[in-house]
C-alpha positions in Angstrom: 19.0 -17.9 -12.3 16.7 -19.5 -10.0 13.5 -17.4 -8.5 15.0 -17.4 -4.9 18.4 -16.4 -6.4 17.0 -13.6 -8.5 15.4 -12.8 -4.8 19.1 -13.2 -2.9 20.0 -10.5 -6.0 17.7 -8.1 -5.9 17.7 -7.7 -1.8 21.5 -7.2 -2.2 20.7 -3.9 -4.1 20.2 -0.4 -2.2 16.5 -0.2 -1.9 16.4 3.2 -3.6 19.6 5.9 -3.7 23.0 3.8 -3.7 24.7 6.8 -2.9 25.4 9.8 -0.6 23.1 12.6 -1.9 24.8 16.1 -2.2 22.4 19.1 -0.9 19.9 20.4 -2.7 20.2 17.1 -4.7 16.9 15.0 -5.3 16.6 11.7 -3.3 16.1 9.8 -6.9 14.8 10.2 -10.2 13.7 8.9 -13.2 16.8 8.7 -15.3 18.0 5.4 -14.4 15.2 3.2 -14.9 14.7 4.8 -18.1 17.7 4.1 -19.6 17.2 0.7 -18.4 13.6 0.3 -19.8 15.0 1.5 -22.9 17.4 -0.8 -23.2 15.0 -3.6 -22.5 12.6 -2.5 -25.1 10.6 -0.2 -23.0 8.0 -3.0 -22.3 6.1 -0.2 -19.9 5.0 1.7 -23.3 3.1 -1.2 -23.9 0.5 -1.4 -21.6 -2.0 0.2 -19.6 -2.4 1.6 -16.2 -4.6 2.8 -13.3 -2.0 4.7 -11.3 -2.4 4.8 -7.4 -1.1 7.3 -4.8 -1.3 8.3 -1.8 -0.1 8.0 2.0 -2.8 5.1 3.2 -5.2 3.4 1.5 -3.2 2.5 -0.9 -2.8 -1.6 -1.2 -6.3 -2.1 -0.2 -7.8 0.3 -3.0 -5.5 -1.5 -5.6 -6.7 -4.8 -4.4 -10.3 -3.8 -5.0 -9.9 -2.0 -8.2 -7.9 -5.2 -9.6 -10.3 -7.4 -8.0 -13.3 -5.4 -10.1 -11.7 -5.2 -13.5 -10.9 -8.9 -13.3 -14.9 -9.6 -12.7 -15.3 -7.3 -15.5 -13.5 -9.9 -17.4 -10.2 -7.8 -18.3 -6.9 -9.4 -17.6 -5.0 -7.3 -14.9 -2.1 -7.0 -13.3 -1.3 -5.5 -10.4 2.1 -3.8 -8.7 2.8 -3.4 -4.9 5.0 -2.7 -2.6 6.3 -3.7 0.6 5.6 -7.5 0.2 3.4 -8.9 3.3 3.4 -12.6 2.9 6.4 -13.5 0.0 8.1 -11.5 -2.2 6.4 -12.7 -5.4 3.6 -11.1 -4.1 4.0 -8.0 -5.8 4.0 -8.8 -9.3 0.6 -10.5 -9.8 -1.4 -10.9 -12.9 -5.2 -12.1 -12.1 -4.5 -13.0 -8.2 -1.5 -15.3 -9.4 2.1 -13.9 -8.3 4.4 -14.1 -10.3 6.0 -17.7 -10.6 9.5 -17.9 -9.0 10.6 -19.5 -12.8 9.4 -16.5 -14.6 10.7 -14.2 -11.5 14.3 -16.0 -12.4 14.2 -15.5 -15.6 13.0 -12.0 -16.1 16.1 -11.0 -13.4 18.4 -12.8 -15.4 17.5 -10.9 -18.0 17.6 -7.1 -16.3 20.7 -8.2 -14.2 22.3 -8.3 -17.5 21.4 -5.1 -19.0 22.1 -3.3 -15.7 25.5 -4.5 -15.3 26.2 -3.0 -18.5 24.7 -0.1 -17.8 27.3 -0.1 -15.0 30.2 -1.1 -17.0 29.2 2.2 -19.2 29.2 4.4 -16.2 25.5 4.9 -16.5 23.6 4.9 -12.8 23.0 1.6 -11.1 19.4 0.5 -11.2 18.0 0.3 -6.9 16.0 -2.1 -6.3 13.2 -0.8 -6.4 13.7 0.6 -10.0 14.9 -4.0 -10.9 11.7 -4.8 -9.5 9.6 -2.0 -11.5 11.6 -3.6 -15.4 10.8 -6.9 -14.4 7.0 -6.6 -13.2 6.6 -3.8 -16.5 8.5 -6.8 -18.6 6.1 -9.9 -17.3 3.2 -7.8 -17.4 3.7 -7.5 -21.6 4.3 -11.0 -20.9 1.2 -11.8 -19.6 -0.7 -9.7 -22.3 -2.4 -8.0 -19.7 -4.9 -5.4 -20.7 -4.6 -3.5 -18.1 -2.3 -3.0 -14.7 -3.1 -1.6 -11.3 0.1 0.1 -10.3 0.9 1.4 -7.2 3.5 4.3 -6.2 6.1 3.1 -3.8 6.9 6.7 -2.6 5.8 9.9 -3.1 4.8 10.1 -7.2 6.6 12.5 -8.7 9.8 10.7 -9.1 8.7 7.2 -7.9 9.9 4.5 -10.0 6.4 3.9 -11.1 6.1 7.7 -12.8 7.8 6.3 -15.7 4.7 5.5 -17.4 3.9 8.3 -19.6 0.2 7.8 -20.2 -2.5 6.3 -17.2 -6.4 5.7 -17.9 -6.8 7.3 -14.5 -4.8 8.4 -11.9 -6.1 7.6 -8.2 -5.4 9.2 -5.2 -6.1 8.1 -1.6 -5.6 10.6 1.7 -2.8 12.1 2.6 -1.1 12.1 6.0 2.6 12.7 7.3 4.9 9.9 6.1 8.8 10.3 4.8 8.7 13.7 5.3 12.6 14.2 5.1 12.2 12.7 1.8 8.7 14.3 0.7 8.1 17.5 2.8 6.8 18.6 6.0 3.5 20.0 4.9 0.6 18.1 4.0 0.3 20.5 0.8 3.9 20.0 0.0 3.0 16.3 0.5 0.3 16.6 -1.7 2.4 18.1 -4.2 4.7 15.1 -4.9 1.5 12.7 -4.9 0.4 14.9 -7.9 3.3 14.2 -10.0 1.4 11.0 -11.1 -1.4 12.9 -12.5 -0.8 13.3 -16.6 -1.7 15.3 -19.5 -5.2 15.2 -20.4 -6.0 12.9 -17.7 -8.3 11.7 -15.8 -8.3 12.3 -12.1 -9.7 10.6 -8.5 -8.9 12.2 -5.3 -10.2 11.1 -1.9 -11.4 13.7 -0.3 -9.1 16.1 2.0 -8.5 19.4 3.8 -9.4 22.2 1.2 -6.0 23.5 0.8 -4.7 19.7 -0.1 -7.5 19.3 -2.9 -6.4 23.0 -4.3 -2.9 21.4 -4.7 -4.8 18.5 -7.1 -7.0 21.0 -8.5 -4.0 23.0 -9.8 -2.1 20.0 -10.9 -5.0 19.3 -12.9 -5.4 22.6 -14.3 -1.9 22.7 -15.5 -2.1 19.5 -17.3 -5.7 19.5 -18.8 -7.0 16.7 -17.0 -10.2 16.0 -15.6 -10.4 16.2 -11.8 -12.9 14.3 -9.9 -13.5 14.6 -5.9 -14.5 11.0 -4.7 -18.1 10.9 -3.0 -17.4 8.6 -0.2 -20.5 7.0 2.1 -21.1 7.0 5.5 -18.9 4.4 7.4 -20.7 1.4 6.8 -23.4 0.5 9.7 -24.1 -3.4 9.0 -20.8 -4.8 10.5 -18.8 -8.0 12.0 -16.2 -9.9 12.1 -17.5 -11.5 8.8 -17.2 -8.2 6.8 -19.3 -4.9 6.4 -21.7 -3.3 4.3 -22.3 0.1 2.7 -24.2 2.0 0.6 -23.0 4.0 -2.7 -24.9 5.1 -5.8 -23.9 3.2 -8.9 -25.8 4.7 -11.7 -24.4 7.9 -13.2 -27.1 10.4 -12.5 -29.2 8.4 -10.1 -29.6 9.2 -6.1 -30.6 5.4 -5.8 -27.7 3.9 -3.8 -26.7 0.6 -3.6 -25.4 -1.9 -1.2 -22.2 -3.0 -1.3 -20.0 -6.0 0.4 -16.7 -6.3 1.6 -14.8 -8.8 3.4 -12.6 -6.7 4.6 -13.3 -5.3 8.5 -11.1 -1.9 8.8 -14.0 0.9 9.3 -11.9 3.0 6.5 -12.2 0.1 4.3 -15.5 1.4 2.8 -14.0 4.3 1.8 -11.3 2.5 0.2 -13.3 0.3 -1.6 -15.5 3.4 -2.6 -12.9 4.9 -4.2 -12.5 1.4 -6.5 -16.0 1.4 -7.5 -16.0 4.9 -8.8 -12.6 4.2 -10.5 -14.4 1.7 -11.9 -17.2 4.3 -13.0 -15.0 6.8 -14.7 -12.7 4.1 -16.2 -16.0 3.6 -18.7 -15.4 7.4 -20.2 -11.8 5.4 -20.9 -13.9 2.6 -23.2 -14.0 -0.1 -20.3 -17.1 -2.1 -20.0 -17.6 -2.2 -16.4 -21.4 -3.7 -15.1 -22.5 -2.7 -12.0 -22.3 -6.4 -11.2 -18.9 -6.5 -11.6 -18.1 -3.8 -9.4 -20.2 -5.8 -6.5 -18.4 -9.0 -7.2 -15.1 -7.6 -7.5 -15.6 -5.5 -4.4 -17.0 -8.7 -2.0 -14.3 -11.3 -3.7 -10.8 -9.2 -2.7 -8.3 -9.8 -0.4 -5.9 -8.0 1.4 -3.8 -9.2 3.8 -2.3 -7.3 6.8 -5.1 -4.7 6.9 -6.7 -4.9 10.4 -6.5 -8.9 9.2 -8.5 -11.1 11.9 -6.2 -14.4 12.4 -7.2 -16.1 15.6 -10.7 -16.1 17.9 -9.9 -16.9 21.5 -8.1 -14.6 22.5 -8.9 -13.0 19.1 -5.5 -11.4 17.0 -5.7 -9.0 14.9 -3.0 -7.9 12.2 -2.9 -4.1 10.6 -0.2 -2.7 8.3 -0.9 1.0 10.1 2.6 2.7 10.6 2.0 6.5 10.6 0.0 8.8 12.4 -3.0 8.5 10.2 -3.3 4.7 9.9 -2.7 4.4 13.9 -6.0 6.8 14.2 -8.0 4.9 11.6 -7.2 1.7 13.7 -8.1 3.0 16.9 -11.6 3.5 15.3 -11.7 0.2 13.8 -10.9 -1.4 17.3 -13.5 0.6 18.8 -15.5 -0.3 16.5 -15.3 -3.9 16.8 -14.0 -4.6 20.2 -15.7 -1.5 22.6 -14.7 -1.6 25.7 -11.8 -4.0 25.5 -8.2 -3.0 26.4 -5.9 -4.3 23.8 -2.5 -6.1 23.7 0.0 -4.3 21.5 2.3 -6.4 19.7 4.4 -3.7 17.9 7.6 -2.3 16.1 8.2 0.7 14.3 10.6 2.1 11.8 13.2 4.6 13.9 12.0 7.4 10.9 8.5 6.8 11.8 6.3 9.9 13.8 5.9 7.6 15.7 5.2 9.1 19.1 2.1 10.4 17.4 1.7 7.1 16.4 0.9 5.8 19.7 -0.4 8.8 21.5 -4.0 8.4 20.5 -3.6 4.7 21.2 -2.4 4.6 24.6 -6.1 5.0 26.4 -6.9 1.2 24.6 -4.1 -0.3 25.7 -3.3 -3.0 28.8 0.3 -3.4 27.7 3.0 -3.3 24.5 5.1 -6.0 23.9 7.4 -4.1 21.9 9.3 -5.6 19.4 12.6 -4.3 16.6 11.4 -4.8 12.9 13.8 -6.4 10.7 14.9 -3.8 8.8 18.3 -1.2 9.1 15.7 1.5 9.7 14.1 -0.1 12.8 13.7 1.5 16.2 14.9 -0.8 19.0 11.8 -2.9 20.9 13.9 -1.8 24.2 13.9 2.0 23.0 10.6 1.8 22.5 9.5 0.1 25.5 11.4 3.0 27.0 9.2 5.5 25.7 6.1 4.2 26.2 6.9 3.4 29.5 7.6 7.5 30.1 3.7 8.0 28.5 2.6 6.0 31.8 1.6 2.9 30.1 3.1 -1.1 30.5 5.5 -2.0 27.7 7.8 -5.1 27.9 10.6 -5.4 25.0 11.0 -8.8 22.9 14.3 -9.4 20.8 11.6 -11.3 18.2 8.0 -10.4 17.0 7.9 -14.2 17.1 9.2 -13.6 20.9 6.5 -10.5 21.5 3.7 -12.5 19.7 4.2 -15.7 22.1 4.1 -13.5 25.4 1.3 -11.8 24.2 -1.0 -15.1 23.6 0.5 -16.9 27.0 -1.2 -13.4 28.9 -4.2 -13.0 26.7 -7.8 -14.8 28.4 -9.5 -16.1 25.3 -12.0 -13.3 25.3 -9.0 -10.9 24.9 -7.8 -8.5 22.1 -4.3 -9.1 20.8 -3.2 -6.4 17.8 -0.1 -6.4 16.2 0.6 -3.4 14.2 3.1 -0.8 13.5 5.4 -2.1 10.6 4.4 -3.8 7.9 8.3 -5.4 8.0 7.4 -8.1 10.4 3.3 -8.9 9.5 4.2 -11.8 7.3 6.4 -13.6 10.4 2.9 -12.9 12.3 0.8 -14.2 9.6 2.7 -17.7 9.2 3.1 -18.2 12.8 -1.1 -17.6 13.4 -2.0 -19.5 10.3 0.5 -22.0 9.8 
């Protein structure tokens, strides 16, 4: 099997439940995948993980927390979810994705196992459960010594709860997101997120709402494990368009703080990468070596694409992954941030399951038009239907068929000191990225 047929495979499979669910039925589970593990030799047994959660926040933190333990000189992979740019972006080890021989090879390999699991009337494996054997598979592979893994949704019974044992479970904000699917209270939210957290663990939370950190705080108490509320800084104040600095205290026991560098423009990205360095500090009660060097390297050297992403300068376009209520709030104070007093071209598409008129509500006072544009994905909401609406909230909207379409019109409008931001799915941000930087 080649690496783009293993691709043409695994996109052919139901993304998670390949079924009708009967009530009071769970959306998924765990069985499945580990029967299939199992059968493969349960390769996931055999390594070790930093476990990520949350609603937003998540990529980036993973990025920085790989991007530390790799200047710490451990080799690390790291899991993902949605792909941005290619699909072999979300098995990497070291940066590197996963090569589309060993991506071949490895699907050969679980196709196999799953189809018999089939022929013995055991549940198919989604795809999101394939892609979980094969990254857990190359990982061993790889002889990694360590993997930053990130929860596709929820926790509890995401794919990636399978592990049994984390160094340190990690968990960003929480916001409203799949709430059919995870709850419609932010503690109820909460709740699935904690299912990552395991026995005799040891715990990060980001900051939240009291009643959502009591939800962590009990987790932890049932399970013996250590819980730890992140001390985040104050949004950095040495910013541009090159990056931003901020300060944090490095030195257990010590006020002294630090400066720190990050590439990365989105105002919450301090925060995120915060919440990497002191990861970083509590994975040393795990045995890691971790020099405060390291943690400034890592921190300045990653990369994540599609998080309020500058591509172009003149008109300047910007790219952000925010798709719920929460991310469309932290990137109206980004573009405040960086562009005051600017009205903004949206480029933007949304998923039909989205909030998503609180999505835009808080972002229609920046805006000089949408170009509104339908995501490719069966869950998208139609660019017309959107236009629709935000045409009834009193503000300019014109619907594309194509983000390619939406993108163009945008640019052929836009002066060159004007603000282009596409935003609202992170289904069509790769299409943007290889038009802008092609």
């Amino acid at each position: 099997m080649t690496g783009q047929e293993a691709i043409d495979y695994i996109q052919s499979i139901p993304p998670f439940v390949p079924r009708e669910l009967k009530e009071g039925e769970e959306p998924f589970g765990l069985k499945t995948l580990k029967e299939l593990l199992r059968r493969l030799g349960d390769p996931h047994k055999k390594l070790k993980y930093v476990h990520i959660a949350g609603t937003n926040g998540k990529g980036s933190t993973a990025a920085f927390t790989q991007s530390i333990l790799m200047e710490a000189g451990y080799r690390t992979g790291l899991y993902t979810s949605p792909a941005i740019l290619s699909f072999t972006e979300r098995i990497r080890v070291d940066r590197e994705e996963i090569p589309m021989e060993a991506l071949g090879r490895l699907t050969e390999k679980v196709r196999a196992v799953a189809d018999v699991m089939v022929r013995e009337g055991e549940g198919a494996p989604s795809e999101f459960e394939l892609v979980c054997a094969i990254a857990f598979l190359y990982f061993v592979e790889e002889a990694c010594d360590v993997v930053v893994l990130e929860v596709g949704l929820g926790g509890r019974l995401d794919a990636t709860n399978v592990i049994e044992h984390s160094d340190l479970s990690l968990i960003t904000t929480i916001s409203y997101d799949h709430m059919t699917t995870l709850g419609n209270t932010l503690e109820a939210i909460a709740g699935e997120k904690a299912g990552i957290i395991k026995e005799e663990g040891l715990v990060l939370v980001h900051p939240q709402k009291p009643s959502v950190e009591d939800v962590f705080r009990k987790v932890c108490l049932e399970k013996n494990a250590e819980f730890h509320l992140a001390v985040l800084p104050e949004r950095a104040e040495e910013y541009d368009l090159e990056g931003q600095t901020f300060e944090l205290a490095l030195e257990e026991g010590s006020k002294e703080k630090t400066k720190i560098h990050t590439g990365l423009l989105g105002a919450y990205q301090s925060e995120n990468a915060a919440m990497a360095a002191e990861a970083a500090l509590l994975l040393r009660k795990k045995g890691y070596r971790i020099p405060v060097e390291a943690i400034l390297k890592g921190i300045d050297k990653a990369v994540w694409p599609g998080r309020f992403e500058l591509l172009k300068k003149k008109p300047y376009v910007i790219v952000d992954g925010g798709h719920n209520e929460e991310g469309a709030e932290v990137l109206k104070e980004s573009l405040l941030r960086y562009f005051p007093e600017k009205k903004i071209r949206f480029v933007t598409g949304v998923l039909r399951d989205k909030e998503y008129a609180k999505m835009y509500q808080g972002l229609l006072s920046l805006a000089d038009r949408f170009y509104t544009v339908t995501p490719p994905s069966v869950r998208a909401l139609p660019g017309e239907e959107l236009a629709v609406y935000l045409k009834e909230q009193g503000t300019e909207a014109l619907a594309f068929s194509s983000p390619r379409e939406g993108l163009q019109a945008a640019l052929e409008d836009a002066g060159e000191g004007d603000v282009i931001c596409v935003f609202g799915s992170l289904y069509y941000l790769g299409e943007v990225r290889e038009l802008l930087t092609r």
